[in-house]
N, CA and C atoms as a LAMMPS dump frame, in Angstrom:
ITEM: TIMESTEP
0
ITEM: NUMBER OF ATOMS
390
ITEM: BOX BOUNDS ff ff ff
-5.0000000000000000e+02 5.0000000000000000e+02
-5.0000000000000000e+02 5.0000000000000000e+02
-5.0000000000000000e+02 5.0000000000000000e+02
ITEM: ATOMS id mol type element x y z
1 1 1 N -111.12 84.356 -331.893
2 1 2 C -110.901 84.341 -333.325
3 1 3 C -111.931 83.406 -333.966
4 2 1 N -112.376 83.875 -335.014
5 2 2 C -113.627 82.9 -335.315
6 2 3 C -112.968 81.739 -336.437
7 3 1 N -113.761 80.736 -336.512
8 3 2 C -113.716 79.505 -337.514
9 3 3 C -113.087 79.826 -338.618
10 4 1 N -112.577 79.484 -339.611
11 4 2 C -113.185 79.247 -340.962
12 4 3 C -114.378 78.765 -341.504
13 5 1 N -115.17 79.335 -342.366
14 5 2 C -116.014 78.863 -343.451
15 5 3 C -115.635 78.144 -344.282
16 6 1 N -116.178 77.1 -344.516
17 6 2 C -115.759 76.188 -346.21
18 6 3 C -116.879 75.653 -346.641
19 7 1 N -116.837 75.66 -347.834
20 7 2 C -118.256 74.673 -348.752
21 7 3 C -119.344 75.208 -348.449
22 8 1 N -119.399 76.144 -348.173
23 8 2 C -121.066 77.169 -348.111
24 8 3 C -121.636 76.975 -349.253
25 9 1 N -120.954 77.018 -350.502
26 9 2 C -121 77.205 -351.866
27 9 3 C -121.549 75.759 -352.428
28 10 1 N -121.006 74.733 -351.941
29 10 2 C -120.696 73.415 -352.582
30 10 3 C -122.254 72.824 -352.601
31 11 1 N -122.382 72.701 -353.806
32 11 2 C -123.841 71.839 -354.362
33 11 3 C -123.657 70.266 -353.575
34 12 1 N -123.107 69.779 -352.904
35 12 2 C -122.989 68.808 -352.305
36 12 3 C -122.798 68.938 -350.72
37 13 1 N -122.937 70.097 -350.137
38 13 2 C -122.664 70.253 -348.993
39 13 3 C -124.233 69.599 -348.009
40 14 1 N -124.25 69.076 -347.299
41 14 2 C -125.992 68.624 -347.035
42 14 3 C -126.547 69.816 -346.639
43 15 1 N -128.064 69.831 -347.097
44 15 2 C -128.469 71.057 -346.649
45 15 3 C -129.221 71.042 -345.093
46 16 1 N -128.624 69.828 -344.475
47 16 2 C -129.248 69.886 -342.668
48 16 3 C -128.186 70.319 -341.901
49 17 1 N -126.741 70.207 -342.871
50 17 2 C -125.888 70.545 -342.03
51 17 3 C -125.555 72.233 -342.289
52 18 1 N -125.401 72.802 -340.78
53 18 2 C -125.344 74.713 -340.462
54 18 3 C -124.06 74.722 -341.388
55 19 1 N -123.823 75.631 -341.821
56 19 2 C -122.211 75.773 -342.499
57 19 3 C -121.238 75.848 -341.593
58 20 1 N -120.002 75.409 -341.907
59 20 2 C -118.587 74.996 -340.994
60 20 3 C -118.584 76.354 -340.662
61 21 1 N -118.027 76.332 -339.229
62 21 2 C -117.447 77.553 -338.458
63 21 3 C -118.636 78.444 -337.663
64 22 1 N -119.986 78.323 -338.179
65 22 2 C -121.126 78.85 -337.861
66 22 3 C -120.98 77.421 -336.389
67 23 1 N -122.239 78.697 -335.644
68 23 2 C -122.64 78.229 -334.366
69 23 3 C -123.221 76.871 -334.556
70 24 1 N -122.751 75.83 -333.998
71 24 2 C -123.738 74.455 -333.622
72 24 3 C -123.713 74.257 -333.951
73 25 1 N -122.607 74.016 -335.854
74 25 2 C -122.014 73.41 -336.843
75 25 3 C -121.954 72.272 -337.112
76 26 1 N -121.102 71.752 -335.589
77 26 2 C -120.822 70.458 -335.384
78 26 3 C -121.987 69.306 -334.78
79 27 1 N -122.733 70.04 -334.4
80 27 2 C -124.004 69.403 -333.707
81 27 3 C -125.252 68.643 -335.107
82 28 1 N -124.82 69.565 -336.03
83 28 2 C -125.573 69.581 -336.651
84 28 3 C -124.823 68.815 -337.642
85 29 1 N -124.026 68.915 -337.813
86 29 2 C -122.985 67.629 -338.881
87 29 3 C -123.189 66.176 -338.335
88 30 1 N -123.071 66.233 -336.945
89 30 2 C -123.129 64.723 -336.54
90 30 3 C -124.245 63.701 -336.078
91 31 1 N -125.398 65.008 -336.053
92 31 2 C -126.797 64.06 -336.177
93 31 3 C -126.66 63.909 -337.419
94 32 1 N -126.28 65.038 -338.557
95 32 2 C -126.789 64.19 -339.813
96 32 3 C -125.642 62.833 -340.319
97 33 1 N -124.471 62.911 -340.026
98 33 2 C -123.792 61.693 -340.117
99 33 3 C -124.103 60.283 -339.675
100 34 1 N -124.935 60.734 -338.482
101 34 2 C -125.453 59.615 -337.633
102 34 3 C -126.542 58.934 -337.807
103 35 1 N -127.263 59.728 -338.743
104 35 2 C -128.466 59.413 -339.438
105 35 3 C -128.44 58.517 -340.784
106 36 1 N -127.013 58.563 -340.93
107 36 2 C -126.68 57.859 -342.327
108 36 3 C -126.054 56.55 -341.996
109 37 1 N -125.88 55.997 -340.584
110 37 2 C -125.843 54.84 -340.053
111 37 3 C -126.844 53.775 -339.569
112 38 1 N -126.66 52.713 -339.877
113 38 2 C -127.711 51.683 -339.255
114 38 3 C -128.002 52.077 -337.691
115 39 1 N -129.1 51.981 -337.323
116 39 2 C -130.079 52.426 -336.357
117 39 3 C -128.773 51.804 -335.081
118 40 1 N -128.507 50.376 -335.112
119 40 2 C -128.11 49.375 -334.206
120 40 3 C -126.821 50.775 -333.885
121 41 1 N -126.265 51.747 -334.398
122 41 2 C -125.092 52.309 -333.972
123 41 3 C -124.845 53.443 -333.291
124 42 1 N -126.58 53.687 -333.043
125 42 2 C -126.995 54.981 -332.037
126 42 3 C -126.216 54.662 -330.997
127 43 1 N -126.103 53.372 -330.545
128 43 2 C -125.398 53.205 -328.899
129 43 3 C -124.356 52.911 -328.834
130 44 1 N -123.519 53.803 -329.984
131 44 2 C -122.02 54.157 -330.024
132 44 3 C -121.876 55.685 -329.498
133 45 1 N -121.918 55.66 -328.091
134 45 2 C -121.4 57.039 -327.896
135 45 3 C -120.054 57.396 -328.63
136 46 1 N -118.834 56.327 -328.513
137 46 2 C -117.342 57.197 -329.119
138 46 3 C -118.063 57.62 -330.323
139 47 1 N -118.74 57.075 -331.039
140 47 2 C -118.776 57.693 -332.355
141 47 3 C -119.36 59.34 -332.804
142 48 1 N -120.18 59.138 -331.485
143 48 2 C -120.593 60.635 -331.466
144 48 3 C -120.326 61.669 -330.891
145 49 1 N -119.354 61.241 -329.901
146 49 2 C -118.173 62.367 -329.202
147 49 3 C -117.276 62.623 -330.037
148 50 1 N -116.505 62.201 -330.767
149 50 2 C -116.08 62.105 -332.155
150 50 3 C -116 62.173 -333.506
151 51 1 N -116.064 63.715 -333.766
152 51 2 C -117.159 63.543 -335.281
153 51 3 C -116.169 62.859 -336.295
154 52 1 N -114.542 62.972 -336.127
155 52 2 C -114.431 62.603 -337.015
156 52 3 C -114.14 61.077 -337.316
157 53 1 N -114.438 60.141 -335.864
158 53 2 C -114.506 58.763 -335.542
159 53 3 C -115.56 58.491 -336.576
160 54 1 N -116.371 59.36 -336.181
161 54 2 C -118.296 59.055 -336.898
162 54 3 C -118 59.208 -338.571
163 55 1 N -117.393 60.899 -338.901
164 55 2 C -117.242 60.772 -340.145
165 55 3 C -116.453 59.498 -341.362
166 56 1 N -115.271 58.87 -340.54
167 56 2 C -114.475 57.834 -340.678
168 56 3 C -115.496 56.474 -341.086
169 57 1 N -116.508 56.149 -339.85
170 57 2 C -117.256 55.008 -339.978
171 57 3 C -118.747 55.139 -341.315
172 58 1 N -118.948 56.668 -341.307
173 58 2 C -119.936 56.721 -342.068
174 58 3 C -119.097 56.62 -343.411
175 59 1 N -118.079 57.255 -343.59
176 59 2 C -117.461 56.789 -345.27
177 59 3 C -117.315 55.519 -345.908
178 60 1 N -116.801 54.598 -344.356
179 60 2 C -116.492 53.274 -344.916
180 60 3 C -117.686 52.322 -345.255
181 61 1 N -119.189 53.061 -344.163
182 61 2 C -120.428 52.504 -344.344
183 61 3 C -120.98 52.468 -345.87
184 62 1 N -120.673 53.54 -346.704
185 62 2 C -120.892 54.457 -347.756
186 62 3 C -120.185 53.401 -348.647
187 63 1 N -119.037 53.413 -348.814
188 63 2 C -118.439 52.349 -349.715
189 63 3 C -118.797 51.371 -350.338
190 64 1 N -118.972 50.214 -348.873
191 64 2 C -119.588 49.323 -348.633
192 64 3 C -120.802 49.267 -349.303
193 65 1 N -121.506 49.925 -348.836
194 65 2 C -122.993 50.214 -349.908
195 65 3 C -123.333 50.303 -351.054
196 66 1 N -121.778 51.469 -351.701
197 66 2 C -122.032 51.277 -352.973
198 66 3 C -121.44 50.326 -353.735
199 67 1 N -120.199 49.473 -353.078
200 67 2 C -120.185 48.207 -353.458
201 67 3 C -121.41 47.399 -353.571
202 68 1 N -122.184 47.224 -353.162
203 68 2 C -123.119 45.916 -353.181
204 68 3 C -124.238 46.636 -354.013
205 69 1 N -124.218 48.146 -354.084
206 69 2 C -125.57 48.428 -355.038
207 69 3 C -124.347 48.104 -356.238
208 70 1 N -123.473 48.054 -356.809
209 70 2 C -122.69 48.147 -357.86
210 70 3 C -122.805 46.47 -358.395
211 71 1 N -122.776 45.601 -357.344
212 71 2 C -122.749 44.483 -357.936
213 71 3 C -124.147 44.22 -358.162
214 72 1 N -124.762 44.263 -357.669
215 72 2 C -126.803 43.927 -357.874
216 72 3 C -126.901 44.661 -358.728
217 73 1 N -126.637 45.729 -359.013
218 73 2 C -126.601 46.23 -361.082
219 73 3 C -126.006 45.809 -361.639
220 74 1 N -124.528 45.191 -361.631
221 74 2 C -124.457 44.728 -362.456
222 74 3 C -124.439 43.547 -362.664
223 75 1 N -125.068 42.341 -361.729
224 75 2 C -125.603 41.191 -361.656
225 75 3 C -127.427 40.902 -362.083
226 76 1 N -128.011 41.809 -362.491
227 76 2 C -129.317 41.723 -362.423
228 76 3 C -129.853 41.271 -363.711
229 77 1 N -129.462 41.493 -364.634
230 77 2 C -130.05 40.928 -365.808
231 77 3 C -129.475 39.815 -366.199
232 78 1 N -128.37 38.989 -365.619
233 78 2 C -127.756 37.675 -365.506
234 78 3 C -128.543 37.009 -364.213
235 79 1 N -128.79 37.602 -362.703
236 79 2 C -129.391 36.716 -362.2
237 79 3 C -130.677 36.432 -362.12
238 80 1 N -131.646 37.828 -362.497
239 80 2 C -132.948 38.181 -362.174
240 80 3 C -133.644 37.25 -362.411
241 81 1 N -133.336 37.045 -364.24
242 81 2 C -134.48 36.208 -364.98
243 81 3 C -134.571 34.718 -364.285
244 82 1 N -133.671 33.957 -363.867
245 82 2 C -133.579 32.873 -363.461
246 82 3 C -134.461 32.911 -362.141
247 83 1 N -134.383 34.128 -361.604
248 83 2 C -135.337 33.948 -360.41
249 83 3 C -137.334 34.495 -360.726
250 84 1 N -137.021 34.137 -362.158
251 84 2 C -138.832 34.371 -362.788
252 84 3 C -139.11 35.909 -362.792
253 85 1 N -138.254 36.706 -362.518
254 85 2 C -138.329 38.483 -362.246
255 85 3 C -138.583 39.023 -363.931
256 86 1 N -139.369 39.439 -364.249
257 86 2 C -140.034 39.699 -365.3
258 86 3 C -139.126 41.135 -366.117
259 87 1 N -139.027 41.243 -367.238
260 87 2 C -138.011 42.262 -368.515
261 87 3 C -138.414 43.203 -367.836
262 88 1 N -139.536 44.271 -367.366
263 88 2 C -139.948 45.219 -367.078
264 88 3 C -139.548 45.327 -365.676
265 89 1 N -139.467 44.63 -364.884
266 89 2 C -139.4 44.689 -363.399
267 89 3 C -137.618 44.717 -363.583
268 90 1 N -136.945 43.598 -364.108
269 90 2 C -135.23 43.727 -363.676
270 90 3 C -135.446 45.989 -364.755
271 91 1 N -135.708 45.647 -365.729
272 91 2 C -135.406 47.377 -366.356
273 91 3 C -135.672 48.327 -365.188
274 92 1 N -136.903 48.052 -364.278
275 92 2 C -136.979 49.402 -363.328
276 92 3 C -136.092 49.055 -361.761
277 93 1 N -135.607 47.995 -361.994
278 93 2 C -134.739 47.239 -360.725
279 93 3 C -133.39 48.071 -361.03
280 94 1 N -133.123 48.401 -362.331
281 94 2 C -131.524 48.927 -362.813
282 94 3 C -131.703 50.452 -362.786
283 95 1 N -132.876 50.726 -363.183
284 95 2 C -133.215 52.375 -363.075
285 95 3 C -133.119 52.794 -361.426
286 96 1 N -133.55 51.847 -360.409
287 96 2 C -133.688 52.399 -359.048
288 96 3 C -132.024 52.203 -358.491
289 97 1 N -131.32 51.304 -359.011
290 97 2 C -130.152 50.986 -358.569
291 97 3 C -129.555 52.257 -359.438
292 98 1 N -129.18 52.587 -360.12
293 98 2 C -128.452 53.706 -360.563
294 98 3 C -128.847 54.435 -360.078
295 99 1 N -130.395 54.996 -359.851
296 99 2 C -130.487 56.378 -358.941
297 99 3 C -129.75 55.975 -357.201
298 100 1 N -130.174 54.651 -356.879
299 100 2 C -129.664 54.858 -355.47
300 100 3 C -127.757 55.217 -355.213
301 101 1 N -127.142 54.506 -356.475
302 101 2 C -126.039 54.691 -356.875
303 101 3 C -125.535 56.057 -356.582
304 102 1 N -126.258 56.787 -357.57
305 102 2 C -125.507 58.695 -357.632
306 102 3 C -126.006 59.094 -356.569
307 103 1 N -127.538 58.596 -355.862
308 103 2 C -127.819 59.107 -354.324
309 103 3 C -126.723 58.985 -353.175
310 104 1 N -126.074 57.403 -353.131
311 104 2 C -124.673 57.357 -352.172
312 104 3 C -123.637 58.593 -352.55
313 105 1 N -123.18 58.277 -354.001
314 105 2 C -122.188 59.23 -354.153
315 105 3 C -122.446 60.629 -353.786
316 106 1 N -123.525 60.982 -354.044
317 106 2 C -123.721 62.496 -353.551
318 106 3 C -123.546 62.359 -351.834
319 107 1 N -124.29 61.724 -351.543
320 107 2 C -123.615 61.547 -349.806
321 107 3 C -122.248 61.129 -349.44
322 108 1 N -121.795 60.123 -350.194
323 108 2 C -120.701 60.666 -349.563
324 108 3 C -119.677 61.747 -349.967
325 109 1 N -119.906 62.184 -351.277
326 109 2 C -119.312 63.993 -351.192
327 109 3 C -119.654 64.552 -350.505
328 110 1 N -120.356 64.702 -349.518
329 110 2 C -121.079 65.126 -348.388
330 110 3 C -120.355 65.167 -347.188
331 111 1 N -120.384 63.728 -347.232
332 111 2 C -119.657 62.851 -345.781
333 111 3 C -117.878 63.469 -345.893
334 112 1 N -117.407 63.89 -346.876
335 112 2 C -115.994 64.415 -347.324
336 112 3 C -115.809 65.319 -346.78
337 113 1 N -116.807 66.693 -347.86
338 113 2 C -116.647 68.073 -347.438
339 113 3 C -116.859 68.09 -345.723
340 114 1 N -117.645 67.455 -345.112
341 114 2 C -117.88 67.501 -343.472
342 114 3 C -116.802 67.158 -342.976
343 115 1 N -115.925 66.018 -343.372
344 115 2 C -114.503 65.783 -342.506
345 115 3 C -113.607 66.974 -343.124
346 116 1 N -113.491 66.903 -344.191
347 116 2 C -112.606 68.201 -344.208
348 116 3 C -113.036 69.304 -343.615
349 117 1 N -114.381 70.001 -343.241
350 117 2 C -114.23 71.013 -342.353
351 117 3 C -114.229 70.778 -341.011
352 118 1 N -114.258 69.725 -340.699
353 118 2 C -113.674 69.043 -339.163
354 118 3 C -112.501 69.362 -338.795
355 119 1 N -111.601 69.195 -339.88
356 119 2 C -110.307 69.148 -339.776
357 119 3 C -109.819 70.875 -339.83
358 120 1 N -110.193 70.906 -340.289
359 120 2 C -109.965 73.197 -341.022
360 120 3 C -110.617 73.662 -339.503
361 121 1 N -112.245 73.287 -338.868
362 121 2 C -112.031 74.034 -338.068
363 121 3 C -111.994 73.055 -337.058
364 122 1 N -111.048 72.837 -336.648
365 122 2 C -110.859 72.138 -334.998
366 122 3 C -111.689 70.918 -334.59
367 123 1 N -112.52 70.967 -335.395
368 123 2 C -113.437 69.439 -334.533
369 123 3 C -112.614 68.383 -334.619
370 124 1 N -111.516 67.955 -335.593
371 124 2 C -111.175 66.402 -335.656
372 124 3 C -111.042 65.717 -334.516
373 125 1 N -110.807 66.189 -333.549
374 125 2 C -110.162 64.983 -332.509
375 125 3 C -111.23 65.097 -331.614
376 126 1 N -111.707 65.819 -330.373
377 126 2 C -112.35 65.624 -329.832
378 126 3 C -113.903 66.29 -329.737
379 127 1 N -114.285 66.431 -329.73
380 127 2 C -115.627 67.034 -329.219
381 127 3 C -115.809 67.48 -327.821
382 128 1 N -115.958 66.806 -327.314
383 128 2 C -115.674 66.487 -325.693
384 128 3 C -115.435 65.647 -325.043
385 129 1 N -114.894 65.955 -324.186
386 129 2 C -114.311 64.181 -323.534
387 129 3 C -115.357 63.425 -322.5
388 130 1 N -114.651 62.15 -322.674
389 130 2 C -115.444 61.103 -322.181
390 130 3 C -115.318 60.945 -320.912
């Protein structure tokens, strides 16, 4: 019986990852999840026998991130100047932080739609065992 399909459609679905239920789906969801982690976490095998261990750690990574881009925008024109950072430089410091901003969020709508089709087609728990 084959998979379900989901989010084929979805303007947020990544475009490295194969669509859910298609062949090598999952292979291809969890390099790109894994790619959205600090380098130091390649030598987490559970995480990658596990997509949805991986998907779990990459959301909370995601958060995290956009917590601290959230506060450095909105700390920058209160701390910048004091550190001699010039009107033009904090203005394109707030322009790159808002784009990196909607860049997380679009990933992790990303990082979402992928656990939810983890879950729809069968990957959540294991991959293969250890």
């Amino acid at each position: 019986m084959p998979t379900t399909v989901l989010h084929t459609l979805s303007p947020d679905w990544p475009c490295q990852v194969k669509a859910p239920g298609t062949h090598d789906w999952e292979r291809t969801a969890t390099r790109w999840l894994r790619d959205l982690l600090p380098a130091r976490y390649a030598g987490y095998s559970m995480l990658t026998r596990h997509p949805v261990l991986l998907t779990r750690h990459v959301q909370l990574q995601l958060q995290h991130e956009m917590r601290a881009v959230r506060v450095a925008l909105e700390t920058s024109r209160a701390e910048l100047p004091s550190m001699g950072v010039t009107d033009g430089i904090i203005e394109n410091t707030i322009r790159m932080y808002a784009v990196e901003l909607e860049q997380l969020g679009r990933l992790a709508r990303g990082v979402r739609l992928i656990g939810d089709a983890l879950l729809v087609n069968g990957g959540g728990g294991r991959r293969r065992q250890q």
